[in-house]
Biopython code that builds the backbone (N, CA, C, O; Angstrom):
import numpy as np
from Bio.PDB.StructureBuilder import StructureBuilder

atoms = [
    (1, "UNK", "N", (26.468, 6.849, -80.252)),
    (1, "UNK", "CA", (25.485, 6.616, -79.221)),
    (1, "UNK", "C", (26.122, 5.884, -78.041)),
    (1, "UNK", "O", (25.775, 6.107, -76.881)),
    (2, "UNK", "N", (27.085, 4.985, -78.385)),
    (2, "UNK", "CA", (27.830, 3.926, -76.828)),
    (2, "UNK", "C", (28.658, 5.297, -76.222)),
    (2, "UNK", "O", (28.975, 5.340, -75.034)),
    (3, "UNK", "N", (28.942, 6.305, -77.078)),
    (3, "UNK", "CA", (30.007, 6.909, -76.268)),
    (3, "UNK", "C", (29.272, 7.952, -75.033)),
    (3, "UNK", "O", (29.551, 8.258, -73.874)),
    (4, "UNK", "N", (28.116, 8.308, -76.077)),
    (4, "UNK", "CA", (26.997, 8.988, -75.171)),
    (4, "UNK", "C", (26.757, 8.226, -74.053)),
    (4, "UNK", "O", (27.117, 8.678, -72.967)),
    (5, "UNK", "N", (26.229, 7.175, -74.111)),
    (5, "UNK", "CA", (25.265, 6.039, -73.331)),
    (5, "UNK", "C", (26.752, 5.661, -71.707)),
    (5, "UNK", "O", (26.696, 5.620, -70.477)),
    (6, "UNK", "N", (27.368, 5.557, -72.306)),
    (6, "UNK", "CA", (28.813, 5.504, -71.338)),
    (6, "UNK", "C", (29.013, 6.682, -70.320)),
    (6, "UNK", "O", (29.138, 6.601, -69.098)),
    (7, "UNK", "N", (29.012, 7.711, -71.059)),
    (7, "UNK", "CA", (29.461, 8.876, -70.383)),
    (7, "UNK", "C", (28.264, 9.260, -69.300)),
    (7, "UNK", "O", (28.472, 9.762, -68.195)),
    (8, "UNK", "N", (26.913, 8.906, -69.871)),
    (8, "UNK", "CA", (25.576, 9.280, -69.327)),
    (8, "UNK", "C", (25.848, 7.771, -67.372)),
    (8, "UNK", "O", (25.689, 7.931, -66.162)),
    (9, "UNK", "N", (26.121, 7.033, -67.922)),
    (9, "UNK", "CA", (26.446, 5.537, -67.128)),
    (9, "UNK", "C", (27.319, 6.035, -65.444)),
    (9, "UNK", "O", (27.227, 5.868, -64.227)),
    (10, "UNK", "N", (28.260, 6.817, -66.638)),
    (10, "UNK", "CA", (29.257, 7.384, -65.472)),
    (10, "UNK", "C", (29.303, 8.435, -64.775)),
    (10, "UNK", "O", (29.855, 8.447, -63.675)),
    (11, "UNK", "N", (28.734, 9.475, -65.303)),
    (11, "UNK", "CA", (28.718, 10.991, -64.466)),
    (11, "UNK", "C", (27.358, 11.166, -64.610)),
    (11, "UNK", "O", (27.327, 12.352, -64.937)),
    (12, "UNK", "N", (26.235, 10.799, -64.590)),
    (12, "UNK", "CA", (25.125, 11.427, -64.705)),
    (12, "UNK", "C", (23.905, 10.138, -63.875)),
    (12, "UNK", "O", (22.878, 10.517, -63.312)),
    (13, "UNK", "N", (24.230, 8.955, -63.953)),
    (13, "UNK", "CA", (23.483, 8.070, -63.651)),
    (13, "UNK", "C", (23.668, 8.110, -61.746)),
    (13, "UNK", "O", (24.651, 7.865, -61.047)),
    (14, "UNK", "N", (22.806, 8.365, -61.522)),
    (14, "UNK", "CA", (22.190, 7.964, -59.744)),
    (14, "UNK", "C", (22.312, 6.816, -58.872)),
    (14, "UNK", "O", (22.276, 6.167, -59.917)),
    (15, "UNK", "N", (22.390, 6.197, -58.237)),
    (15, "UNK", "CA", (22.614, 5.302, -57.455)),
    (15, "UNK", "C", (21.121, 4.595, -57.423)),
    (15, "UNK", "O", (20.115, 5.222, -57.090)),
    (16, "UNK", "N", (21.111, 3.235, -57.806)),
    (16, "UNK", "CA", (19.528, 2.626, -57.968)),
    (16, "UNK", "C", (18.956, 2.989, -59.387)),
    (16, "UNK", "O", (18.104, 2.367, -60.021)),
    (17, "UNK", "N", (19.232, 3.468, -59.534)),
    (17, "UNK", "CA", (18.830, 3.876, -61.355)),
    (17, "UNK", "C", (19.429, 2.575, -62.240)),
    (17, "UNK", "O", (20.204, 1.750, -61.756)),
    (18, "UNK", "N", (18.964, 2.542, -63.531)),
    (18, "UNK", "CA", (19.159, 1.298, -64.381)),
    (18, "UNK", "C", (19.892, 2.008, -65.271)),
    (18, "UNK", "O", (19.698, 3.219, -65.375)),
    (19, "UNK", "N", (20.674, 1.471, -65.907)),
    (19, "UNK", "CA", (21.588, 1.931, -66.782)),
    (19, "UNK", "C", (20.645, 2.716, -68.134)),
    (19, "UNK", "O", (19.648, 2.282, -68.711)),
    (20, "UNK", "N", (21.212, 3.688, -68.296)),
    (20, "UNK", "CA", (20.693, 4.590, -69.992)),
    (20, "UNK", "C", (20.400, 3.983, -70.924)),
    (20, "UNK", "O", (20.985, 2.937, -71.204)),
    (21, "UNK", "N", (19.350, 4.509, -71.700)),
    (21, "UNK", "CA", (18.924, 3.680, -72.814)),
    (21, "UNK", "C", (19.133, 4.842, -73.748)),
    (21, "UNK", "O", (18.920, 6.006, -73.407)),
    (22, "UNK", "N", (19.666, 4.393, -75.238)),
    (22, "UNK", "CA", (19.764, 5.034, -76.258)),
    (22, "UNK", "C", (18.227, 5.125, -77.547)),
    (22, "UNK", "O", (17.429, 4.224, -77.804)),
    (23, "UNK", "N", (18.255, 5.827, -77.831)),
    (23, "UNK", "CA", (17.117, 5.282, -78.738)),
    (23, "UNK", "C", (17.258, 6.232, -80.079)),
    (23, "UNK", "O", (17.044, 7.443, -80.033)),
    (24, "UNK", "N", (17.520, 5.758, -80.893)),
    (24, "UNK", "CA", (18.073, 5.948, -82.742)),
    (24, "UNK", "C", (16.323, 6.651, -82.999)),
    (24, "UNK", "O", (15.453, 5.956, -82.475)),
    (25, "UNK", "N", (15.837, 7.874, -83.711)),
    (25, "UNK", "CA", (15.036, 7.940, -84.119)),
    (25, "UNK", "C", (15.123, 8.314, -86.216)),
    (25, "UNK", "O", (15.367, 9.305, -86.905)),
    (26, "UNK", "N", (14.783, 6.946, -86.469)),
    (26, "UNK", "CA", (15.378, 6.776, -88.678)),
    (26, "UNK", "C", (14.104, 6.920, -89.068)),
    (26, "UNK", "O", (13.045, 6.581, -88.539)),
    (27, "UNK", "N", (14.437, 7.643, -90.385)),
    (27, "UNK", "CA", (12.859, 8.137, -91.020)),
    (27, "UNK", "C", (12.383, 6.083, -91.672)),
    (27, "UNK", "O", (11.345, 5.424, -91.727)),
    (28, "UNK", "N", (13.512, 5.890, -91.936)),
    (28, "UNK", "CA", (13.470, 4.130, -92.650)),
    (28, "UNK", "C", (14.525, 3.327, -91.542)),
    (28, "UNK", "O", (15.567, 3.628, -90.959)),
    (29, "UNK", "N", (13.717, 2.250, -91.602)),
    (29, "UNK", "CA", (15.136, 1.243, -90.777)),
    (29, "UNK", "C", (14.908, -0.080, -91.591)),
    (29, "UNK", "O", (13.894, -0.527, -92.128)),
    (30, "UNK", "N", (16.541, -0.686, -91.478)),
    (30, "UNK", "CA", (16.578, -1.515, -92.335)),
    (30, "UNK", "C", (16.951, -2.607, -90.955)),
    (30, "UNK", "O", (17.687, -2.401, -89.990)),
    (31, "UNK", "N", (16.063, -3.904, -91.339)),
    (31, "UNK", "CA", (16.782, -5.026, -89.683)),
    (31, "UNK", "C", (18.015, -5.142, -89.876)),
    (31, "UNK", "O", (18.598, -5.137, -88.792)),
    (32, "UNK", "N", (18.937, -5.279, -91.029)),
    (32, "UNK", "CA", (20.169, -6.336, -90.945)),
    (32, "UNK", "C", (20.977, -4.596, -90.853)),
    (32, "UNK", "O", (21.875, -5.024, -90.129)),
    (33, "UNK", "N", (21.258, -3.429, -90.969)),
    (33, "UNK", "CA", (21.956, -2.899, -90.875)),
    (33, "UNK", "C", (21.737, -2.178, -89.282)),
    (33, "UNK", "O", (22.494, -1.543, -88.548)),
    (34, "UNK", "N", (20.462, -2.576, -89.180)),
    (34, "UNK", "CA", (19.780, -2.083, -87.327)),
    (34, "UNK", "C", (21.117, -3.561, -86.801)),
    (34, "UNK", "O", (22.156, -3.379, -86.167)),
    (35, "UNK", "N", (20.708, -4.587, -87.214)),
    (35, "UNK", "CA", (21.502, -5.683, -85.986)),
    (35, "UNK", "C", (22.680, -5.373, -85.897)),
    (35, "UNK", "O", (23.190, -5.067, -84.819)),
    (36, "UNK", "N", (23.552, -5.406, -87.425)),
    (36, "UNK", "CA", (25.350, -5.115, -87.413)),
    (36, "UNK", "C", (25.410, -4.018, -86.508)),
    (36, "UNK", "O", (26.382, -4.075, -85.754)),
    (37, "UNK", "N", (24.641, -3.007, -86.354)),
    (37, "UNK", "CA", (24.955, -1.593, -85.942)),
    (37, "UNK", "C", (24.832, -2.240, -84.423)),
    (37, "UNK", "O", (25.913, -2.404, -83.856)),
    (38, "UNK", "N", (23.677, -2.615, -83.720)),
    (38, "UNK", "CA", (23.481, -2.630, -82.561)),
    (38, "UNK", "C", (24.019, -3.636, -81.974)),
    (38, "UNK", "O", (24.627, -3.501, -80.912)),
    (39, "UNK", "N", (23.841, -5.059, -82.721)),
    (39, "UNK", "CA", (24.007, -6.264, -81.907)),
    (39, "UNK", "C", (25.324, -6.132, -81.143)),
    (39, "UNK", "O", (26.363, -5.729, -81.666)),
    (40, "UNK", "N", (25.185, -6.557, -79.676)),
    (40, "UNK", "CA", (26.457, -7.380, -79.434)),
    (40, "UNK", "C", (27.201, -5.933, -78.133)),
    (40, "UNK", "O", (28.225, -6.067, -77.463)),
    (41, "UNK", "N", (26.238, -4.644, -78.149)),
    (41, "UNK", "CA", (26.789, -3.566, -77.547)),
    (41, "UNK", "C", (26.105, -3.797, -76.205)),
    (41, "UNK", "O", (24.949, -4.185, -76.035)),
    (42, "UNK", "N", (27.000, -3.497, -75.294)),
    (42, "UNK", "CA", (26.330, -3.670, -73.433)),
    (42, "UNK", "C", (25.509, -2.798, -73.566)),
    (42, "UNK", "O", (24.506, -3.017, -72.887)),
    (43, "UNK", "N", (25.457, -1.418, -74.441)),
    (43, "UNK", "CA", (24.064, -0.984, -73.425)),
    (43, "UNK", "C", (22.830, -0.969, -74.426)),
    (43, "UNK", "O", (22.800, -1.394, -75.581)),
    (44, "UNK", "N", (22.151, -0.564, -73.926)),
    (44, "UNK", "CA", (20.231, -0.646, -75.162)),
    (44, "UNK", "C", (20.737, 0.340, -76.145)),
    (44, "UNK", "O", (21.003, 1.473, -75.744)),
    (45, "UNK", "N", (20.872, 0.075, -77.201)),
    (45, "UNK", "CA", (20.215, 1.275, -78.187)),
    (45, "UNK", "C", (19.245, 0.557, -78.821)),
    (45, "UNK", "O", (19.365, -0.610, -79.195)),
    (46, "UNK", "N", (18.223, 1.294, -78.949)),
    (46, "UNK", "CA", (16.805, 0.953, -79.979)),
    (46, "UNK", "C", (16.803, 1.904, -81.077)),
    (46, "UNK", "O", (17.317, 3.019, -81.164)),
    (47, "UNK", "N", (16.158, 1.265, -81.842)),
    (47, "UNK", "CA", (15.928, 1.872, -83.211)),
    (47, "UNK", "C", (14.841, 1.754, -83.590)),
    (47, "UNK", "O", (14.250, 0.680, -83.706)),
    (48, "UNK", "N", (14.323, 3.061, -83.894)),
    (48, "UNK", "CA", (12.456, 2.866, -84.816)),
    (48, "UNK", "C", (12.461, 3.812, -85.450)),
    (48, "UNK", "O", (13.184, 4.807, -85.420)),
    (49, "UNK", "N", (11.211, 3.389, -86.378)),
    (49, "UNK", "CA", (10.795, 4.632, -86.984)),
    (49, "UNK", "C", (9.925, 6.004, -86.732)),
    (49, "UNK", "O", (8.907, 6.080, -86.044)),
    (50, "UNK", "N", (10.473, 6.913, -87.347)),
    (50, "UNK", "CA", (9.225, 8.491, -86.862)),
    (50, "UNK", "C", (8.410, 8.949, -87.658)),
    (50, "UNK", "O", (8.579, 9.072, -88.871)),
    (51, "UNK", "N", (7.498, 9.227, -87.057)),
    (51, "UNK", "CA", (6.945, 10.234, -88.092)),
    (51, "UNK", "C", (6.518, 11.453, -87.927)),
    (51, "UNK", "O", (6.273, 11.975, -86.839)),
    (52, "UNK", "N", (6.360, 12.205, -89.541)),
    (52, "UNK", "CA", (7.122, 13.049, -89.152)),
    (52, "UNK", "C", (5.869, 13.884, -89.710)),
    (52, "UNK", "O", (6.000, 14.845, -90.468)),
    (53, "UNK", "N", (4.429, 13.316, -89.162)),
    (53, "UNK", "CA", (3.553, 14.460, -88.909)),
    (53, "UNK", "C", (2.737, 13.234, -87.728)),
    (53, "UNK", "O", (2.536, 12.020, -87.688)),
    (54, "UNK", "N", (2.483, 14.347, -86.950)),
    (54, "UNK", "CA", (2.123, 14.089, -85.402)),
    (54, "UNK", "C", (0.499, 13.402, -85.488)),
    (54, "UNK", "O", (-0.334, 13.973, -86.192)),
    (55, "UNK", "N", (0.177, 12.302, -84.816)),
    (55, "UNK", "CA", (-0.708, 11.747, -84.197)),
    (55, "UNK", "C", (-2.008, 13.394, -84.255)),
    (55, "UNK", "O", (-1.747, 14.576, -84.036)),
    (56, "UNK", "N", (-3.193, 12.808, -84.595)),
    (56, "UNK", "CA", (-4.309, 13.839, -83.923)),
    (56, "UNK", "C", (-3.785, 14.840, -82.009)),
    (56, "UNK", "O", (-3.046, 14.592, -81.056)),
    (57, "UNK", "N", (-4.626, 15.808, -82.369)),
    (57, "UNK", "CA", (-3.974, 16.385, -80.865)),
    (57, "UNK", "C", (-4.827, 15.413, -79.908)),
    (57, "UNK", "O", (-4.390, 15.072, -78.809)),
    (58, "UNK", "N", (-6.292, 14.917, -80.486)),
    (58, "UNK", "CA", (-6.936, 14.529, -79.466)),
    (58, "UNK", "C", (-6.281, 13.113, -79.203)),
    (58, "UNK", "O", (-6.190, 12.864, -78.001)),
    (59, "UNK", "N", (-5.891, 12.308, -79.895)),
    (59, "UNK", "CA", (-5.685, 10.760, -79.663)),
    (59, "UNK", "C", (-4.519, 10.730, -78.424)),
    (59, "UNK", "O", (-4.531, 9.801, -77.616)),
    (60, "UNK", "N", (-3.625, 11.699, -78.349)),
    (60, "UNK", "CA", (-2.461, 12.122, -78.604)),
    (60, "UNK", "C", (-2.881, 12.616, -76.736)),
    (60, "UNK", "O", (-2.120, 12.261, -75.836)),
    (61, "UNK", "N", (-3.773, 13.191, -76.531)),
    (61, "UNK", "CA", (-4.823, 13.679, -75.093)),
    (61, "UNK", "C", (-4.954, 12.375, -74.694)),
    (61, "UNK", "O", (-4.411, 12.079, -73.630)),
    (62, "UNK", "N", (-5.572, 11.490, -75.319)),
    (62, "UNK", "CA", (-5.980, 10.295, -74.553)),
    (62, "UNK", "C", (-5.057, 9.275, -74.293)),
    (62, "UNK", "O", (-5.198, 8.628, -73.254)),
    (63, "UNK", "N", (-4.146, 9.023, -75.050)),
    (63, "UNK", "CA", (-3.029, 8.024, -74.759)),
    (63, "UNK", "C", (-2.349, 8.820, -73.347)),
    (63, "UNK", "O", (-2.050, 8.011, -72.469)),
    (64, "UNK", "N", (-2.074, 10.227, -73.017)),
    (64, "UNK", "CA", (-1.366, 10.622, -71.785)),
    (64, "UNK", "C", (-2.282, 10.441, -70.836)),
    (64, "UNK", "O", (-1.598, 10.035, -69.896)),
    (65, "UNK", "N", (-3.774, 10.494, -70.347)),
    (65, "UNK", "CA", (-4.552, 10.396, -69.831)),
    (65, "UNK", "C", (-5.028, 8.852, -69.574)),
    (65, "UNK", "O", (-5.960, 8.638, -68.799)),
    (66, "UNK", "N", (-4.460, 7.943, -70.149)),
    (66, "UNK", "CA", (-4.885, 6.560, -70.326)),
    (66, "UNK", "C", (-3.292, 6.051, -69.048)),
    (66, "UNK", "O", (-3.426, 5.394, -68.015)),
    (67, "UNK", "N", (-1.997, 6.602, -69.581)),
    (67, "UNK", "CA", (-0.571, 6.370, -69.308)),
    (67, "UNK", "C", (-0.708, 7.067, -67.788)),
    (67, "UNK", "O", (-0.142, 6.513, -66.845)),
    (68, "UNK", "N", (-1.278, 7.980, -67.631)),
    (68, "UNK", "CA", (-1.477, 9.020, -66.002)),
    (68, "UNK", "C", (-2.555, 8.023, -65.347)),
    (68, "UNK", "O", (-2.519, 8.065, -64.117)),
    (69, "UNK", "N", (-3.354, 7.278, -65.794)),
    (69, "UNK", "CA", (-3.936, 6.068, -64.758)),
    (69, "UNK", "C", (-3.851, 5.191, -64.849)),
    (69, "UNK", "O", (-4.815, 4.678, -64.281)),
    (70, "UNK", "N", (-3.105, 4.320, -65.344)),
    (70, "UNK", "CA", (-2.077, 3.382, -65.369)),
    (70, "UNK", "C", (-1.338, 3.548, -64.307)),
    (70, "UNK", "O", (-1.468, 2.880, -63.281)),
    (71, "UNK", "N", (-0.417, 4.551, -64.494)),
    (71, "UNK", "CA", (0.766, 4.841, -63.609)),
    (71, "UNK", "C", (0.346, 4.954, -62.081)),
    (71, "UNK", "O", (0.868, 4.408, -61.109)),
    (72, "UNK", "N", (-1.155, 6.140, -62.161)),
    (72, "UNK", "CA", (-2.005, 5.982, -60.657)),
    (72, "UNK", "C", (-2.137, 4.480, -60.032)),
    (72, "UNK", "O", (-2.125, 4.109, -58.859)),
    (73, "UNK", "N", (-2.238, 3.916, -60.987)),
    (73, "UNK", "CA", (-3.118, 2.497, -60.402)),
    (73, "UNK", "C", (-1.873, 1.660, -60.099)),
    (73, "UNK", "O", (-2.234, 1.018, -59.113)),
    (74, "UNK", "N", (-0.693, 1.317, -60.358)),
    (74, "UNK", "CA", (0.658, 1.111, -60.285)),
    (74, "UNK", "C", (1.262, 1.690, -59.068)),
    (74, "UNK", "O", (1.976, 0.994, -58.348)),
    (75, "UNK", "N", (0.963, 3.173, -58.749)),
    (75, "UNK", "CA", (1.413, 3.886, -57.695)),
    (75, "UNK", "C", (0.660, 3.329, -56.403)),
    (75, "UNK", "O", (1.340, 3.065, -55.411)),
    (76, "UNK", "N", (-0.935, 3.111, -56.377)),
    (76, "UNK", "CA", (-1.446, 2.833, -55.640)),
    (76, "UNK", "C", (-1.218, 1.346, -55.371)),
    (76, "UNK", "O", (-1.342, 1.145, -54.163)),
    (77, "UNK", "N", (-0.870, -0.013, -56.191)),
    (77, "UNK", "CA", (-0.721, -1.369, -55.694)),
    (77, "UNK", "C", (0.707, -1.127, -55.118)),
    (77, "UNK", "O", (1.008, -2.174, -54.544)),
    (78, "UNK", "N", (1.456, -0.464, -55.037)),
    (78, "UNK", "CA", (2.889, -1.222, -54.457)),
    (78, "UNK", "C", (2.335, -0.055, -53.344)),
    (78, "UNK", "O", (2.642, -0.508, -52.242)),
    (79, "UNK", "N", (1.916, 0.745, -53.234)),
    (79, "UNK", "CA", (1.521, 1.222, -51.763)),
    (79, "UNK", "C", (0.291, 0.026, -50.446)),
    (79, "UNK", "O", (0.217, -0.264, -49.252)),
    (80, "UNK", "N", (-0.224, -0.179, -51.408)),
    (80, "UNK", "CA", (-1.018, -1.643, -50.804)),
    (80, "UNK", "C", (-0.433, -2.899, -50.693)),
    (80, "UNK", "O", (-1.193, -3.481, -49.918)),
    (81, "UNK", "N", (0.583, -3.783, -51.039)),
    (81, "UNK", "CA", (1.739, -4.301, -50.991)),
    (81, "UNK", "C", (2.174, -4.276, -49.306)),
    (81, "UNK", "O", (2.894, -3.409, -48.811)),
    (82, "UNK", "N", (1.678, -5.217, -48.693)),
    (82, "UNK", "CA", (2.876, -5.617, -47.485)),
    (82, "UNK", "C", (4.257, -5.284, -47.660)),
    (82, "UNK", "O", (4.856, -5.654, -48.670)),
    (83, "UNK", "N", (4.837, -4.582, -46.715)),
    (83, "UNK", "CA", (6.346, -4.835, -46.924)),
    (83, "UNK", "C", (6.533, -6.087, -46.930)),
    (83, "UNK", "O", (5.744, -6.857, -46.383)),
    (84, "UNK", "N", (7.796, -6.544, -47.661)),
    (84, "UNK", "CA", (8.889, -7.776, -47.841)),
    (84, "UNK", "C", (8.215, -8.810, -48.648)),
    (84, "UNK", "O", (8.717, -9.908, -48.890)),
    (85, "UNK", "N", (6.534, -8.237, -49.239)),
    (85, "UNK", "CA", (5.697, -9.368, -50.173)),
    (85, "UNK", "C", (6.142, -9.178, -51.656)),
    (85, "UNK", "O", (5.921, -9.975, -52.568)),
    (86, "UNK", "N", (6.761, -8.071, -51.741)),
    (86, "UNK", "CA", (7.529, -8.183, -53.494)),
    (86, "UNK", "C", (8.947, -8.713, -53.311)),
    (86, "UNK", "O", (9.711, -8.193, -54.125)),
    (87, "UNK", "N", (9.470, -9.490, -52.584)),
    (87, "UNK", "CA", (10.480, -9.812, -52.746)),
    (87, "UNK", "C", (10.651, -11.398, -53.036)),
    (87, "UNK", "O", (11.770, -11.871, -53.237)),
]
sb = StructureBuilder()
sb.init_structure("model")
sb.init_model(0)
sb.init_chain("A")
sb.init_seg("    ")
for serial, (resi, resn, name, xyz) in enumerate(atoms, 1):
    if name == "N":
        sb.init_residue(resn, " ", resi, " ")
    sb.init_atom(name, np.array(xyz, "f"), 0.0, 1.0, " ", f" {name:<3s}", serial, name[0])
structure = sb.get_structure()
């Protein structure tokens, strides 16, 4: 994953962009073999668990529909935002 996360850093990452995040998807995670593995590396890797039968279709509707006005309402305050008042 660092070698991925590196290569992604260097030829693929944009100017103003935040560095790549890795993310481990384990059917089980264990903390102390998650820390040895991760701790101590410059870039994010995360680790969680999946599963591996899907959320209702409907819940699944409403969490993207909940995340799409959020994001509206986010889009709309930094447009209302004075220039030079987030700094």
């Amino acid at each position: 994953m660092h070698l991925y996360l590196n290569y992604a850093r260097e030829h693929w990452m944009k100017s103003g962009e935040n560095p790549p995040v890795g993310l481990i998807l384990c059917a089980e995670k264990g903390a102390a073999e998650a820390r040895y593995a991760l701790d101590n590396l410059p870039n994010k890797v995360l680790a969680a668990e999946y599963q591996t039968i899907l959320p209702d279709e409907k819940l699944i509707a409403n969490e993207l529909e909940k995340s799409r006005r959020e994001l509206e309402a986010r889009k709309r305050l930094s447009r209302d935002v004075p220039s030079g008042a987030n700094q």
